[in-house]
C-alpha positions in Angstrom: -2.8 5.0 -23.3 0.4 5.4 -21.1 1.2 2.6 -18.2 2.0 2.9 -15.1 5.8 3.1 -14.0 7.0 -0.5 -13.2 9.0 -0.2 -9.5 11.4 -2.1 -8.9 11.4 -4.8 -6.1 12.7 -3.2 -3.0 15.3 -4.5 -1.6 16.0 -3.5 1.4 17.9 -5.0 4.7 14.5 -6.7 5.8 13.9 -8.3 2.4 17.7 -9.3 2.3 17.4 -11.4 5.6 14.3 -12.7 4.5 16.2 -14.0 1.0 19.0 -15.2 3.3 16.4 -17.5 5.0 15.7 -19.2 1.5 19.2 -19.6 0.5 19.9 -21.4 3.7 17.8 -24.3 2.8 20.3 -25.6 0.7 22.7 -24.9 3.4 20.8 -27.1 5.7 20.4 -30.3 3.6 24.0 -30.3 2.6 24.9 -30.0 6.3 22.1 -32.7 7.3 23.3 -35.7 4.7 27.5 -34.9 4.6 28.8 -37.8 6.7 30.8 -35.9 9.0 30.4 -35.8 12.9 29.6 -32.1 13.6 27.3 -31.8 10.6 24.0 -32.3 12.2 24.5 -30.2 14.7 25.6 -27.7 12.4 22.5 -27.9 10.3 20.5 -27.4 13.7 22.5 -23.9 14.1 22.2 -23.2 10.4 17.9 -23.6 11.3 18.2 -21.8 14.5 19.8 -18.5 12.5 17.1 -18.8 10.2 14.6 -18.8 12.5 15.9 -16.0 14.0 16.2 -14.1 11.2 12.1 -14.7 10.8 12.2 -12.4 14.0 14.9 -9.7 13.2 13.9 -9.1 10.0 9.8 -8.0 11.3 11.7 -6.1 13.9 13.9 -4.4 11.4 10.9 -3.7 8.5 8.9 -2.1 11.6 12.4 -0.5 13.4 12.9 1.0 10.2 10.1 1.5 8.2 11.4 -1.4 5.8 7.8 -2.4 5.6 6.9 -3.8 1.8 4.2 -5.8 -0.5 6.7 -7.9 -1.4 8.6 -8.5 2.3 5.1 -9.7 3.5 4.3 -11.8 0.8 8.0 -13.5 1.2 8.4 -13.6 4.5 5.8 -16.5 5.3 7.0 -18.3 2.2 10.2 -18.2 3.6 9.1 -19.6 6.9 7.2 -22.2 5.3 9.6 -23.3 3.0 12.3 -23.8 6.0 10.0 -25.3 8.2 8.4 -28.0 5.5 12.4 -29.1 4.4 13.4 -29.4 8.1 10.4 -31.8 8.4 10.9 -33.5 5.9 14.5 -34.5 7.0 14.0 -35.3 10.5 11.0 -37.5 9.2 13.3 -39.1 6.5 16.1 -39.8 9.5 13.4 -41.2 12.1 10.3 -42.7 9.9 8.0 -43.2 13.0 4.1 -43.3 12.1 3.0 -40.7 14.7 5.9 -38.5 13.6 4.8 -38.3 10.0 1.0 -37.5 11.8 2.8 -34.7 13.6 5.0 -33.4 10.3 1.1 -34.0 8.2 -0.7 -31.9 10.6 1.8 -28.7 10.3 2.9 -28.9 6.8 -1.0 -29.2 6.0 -2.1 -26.5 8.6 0.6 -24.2 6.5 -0.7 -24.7 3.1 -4.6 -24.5 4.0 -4.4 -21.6 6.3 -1.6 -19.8 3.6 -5.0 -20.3 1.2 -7.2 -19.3 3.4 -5.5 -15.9 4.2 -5.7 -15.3 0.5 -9.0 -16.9 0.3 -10.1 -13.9 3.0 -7.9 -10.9 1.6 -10.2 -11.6 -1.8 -13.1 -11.1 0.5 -11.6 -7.9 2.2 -11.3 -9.4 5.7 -7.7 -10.7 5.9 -7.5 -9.0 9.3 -9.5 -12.1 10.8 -6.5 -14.3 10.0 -3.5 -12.7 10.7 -1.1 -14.2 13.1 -2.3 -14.1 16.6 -0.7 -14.9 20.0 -1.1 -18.9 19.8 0.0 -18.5 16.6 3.1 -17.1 17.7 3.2 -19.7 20.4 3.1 -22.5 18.1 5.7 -20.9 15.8 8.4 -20.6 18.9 7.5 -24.4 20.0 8.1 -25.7 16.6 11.5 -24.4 16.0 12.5 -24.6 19.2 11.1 -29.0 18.6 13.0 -29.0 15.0 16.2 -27.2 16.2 16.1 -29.8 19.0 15.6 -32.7 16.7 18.2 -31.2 14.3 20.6 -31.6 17.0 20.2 -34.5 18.1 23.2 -35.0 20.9 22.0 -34.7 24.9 23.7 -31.5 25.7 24.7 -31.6 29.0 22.4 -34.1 30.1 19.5 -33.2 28.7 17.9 -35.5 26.2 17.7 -33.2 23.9 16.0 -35.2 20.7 13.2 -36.7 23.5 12.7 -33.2 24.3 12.7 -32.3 20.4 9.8 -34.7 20.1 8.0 -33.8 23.0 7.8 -30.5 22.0 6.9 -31.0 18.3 4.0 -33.1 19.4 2.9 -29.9 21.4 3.7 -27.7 18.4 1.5 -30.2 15.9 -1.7 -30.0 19.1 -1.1 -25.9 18.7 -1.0 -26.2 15.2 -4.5 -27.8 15.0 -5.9 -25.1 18.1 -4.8 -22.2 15.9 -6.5 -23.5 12.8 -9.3 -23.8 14.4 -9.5 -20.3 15.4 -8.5 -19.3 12.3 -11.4 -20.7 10.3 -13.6 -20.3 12.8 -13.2 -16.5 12.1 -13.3 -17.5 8.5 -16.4 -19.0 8.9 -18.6 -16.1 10.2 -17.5 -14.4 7.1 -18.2 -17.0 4.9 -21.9 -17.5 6.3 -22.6 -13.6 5.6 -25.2 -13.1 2.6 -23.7 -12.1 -0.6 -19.9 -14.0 0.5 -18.7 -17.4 -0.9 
């Protein structure tokens, strides 16, 4: 019996931007722990691209018809993995209980909705959790909080680390609001006959 052709892994300009946004990591925590002046707020701009990049390269996939098996299954890793190390290093810097709540709360929300998305693909039905409007919401608020926090400096006045906080304790309440909608989809599925 013959197999199927292998295909190669495309790699196209979406997929490319989305492997930019992993090699950045490293980028970041150089920039965060060399003991220069400007490098903090250099790491902040190094996050900010990537998060950009989490837009342009949808827009580019649908633009162009870059669309791929393997872009969507990166392209959240990607996010994730950004958004857990940036966390992780503003926490580190400023070890405040209620800010390792608020870094729990999203790095957790990530992983148990990320299984529950496959969880719900296994059972057919992965259009109940794809990423909705507050999930968008929460996604701007966070790194807009951790770009802020990355920073640091008041810029111009503006407090921009109380800000950064602020807004990554609104980020952590979305966070939990979108989960909840999430699995409450989840769970009318779960509760037909015949599904667990």
């Amino acid at each position: 019996m013959t197999k199927p052709p292998i295909h190669a892994m495309p790699l196209n300009f979406a997929t490319i931007l989305t492997l930019g946004r992993i090699v950045l990591i490293p980028v970041l925590v150089a920039l965060f722990y060399l003991p220069w002046e400007w490098t903090h707020r250099a790491a902040s701009m190094v996050f900010l691209a990537a998060a950009l990049t989490d837009w342009l390269d949808g827009w580019v996939a649908r633009r162009f018809d870059q669309a791929s098996t393997f872009g969507a299954f990166l392209d959240p890793v990607a996010d994730k993995l950004m958004v857990a190390v940036a966390l992780l290093l503003v926490l580190q810097r400023d070890p405040h209980p209620w800010l390792a709540i608020a870094c729990a709360i999203i790095i957790g929300r990530e992983i148990s909705i990320s299984a529950l998305r496959e969880w719900m693909a296994e059972l057919g039905n992965s259009a109940l959790v794809r990423v909705g409007g507050l999930g968008k919401l929460k996604t701007i608020v966070q790194m807009t909080a951790l770009t802020m926090l990355l920073w640091r400096d008041n810029l111009w006045l503006l407090p921009i680390y109380t800000i950064g906080m602020v807004l990554l304790a609104v980020a952590a309440v979305l966070t939990l609001w979108s989960a909840g909608q999430y699995l409450r989809a989840a769970w009318r599925v779960v509760n037909l006959p015949g599904q667990g």
